[in-house]
C-alpha positions, 0 to 999 in steps of 0.5 A, a space after each residue: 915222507 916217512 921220519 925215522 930216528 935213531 939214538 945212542 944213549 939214554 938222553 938221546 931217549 929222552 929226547 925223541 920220546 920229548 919230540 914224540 908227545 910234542 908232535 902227538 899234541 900237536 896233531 903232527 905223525 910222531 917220528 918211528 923210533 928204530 932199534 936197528 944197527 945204525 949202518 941198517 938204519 941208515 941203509 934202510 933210511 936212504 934205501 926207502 927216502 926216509 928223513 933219518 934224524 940222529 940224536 947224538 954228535 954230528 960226527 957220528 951222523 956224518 960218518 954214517 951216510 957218507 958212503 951214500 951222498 949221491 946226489 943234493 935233489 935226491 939224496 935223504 934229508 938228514 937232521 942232528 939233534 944234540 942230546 941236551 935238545 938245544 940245537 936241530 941240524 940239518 945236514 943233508 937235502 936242506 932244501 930238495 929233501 926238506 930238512 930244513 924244515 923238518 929241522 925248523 918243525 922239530 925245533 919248534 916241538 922241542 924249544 930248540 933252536 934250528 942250524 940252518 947253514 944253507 946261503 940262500 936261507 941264512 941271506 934271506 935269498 931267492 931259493 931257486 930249487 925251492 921255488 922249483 920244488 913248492 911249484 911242481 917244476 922239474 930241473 933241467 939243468 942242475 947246474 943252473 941252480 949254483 948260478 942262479 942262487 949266487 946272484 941271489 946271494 949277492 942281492 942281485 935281482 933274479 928274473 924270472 920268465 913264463 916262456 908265452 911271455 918272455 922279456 927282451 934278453 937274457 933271464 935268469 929262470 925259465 919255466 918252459 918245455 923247451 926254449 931258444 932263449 937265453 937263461 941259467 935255469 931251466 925249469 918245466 912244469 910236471 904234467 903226467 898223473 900216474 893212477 894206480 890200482 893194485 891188490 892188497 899186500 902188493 910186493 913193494 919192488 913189484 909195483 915200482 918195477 911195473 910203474 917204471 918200466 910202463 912209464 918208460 915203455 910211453 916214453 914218460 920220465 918219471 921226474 914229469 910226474 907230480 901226482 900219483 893218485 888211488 883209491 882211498 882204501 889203498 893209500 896207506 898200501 906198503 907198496 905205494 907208500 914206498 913209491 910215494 916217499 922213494 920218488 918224492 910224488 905227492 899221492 892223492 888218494 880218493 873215495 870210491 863216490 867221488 871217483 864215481 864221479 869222474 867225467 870221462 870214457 873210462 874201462 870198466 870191471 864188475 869184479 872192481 866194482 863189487 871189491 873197492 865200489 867203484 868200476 875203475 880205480 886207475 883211469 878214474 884217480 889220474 882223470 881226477 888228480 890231474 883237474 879239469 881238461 886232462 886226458 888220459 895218455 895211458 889208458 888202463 895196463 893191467 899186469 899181475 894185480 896191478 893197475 896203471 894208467 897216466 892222465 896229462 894235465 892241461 896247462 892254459 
């Protein structure tokens, strides 16, 4: 996910450029400092699922992004740093979009203390969209999440069920396709990799256009989706990574070798072999990123430049 910043005044500055060389030193992508108007930034911010980090009043953040809260488990997480560098806020997507802990890494490059405000963290309590999230299960019932993390906030005990081994009763969380039992919360494993191949300087709404109508056209959401997997020449391709970062999916990226090694029936073209040096990208990447056992769904569709294909993961 891509971290971008914005700042009102000259201690504001200071306070990014102080977060910057702690991150460089640290090893860890310094955040993209912007010098657009701030209804652009913010427009661009939430556009592409961008963290945007204000440096200033939290007021001013609050007022910016109104317009664009939508929805908690997809909405752009948003963080305020005061200007003297004392506290780190998160104030939007705590949880699903991460700004907790970009609050948390931030604060800890800047020796700032974090704000979190969310009940489950300041009670030390069950996260259900988190546990959700850190396991690559999908929410099926929103509602569910409220439900679920109140009883956790009261310290009560929150149960939790494989469906091939449920308890006798009713449970709080169930992690299932589908179930006749009772439960809260319903949360199921995301099983489709979706490999890509694409030609350089790709347009960014051409590639999400192609993958979303072809996921749909296979009966495929794309909330199933948990990876999407490449070339290694191609993962850092403005039209992937705004894919990768708008839709929250992880993108596994490859080298031609390891590809090479792929088991399976997979197409070939010579004219893909001379370019990137290996004789299929999309097929051989989701094969590969969706481990041992996997098949393909979606075999190679090729439209304008681009590639895709879906690989299942199998699951026992």
């Amino acid at each position: 996910m891509k971290k971008t910043a914005i700042c009102f005044t000259e201690n504001g500055r200071a306070v990014l450029d102080k977060l910057n060389s702690a991150a460089i030193a640290a090893g860890i992508e310094p955040v993209i400092i912007s010098d657009d108007p701030l209804e652009v930034f913010v427009q661009k911010g939430f556009e592409e699922n961008n963290a945007l980090i204000f440096t200033g009043a939290v007021g001013i953040a609050v007022r910016a992004i109104a317009s664009y809260v939508k929805d908690k488990l997809a909405d752009s997480p948003v963080i305020v740093i005061d200007d003297g560098a004392d506290f780190v806020i998160p104030v939007l997507s705590g949880h699903a979009g991460g700004a907790n802990k970009i609050a948390q890494t931030i604060a800890s490059l800047i020796d700032a203390v974090p704000v979190i405000t969310t009940s489950t963290d300041v009670n030390s309590a069950f996260s259900a969209d988190v546990f959700a999230i850190e396991n690559n299960l999908r929410i099926r019932n929103r509602d569910g999440i409220k439900k679920v993390s109140s009883k956790a906030i009261r310290d009560k005990a929150v149960t939790i069920s494989i469906k091939d081994y449920p308890p006798a009763g009713r449970v709080d969380v169930i992690v299932a396709d589908e179930t006749d039992r009772e439960y809260d919360l319903l949360l199921s494993p995301k099983r489709y990799v979706v490999g890509i191949g694409l030609r350089k300087g790709k347009d960014p709404d051409e590639l999400e256009d192609f993958v979303l109508s072809t996921l749909e056209d296979n009966g495929i959401d794309i909330n199933d989706v948990y990876a999407l997997a490449t070339i290694d020449l191609k993962e850092n391709e403005p039209a992937l990574v705004r894919l990768r970062d708008r839709y929250r999916i992880p993108l596994i990226a490859f080298e031609a070798a390891v590809l090479e090694k792929a088991e399976g029936d997979f197409s070939s073209s010579g004219f893909v072999k001379d370019t990137v040096g290996v004789d299929n990208v999309c097929e051989r990447a989701a094969a590969l990123a969706a481990g041992a056992g996997a098949h393909l769904t979606v075999r190679k569709i090729k439209k304008d430049g681009m590639t895709f294909a879906v690989a299942e993961k199998r699951f026992g």
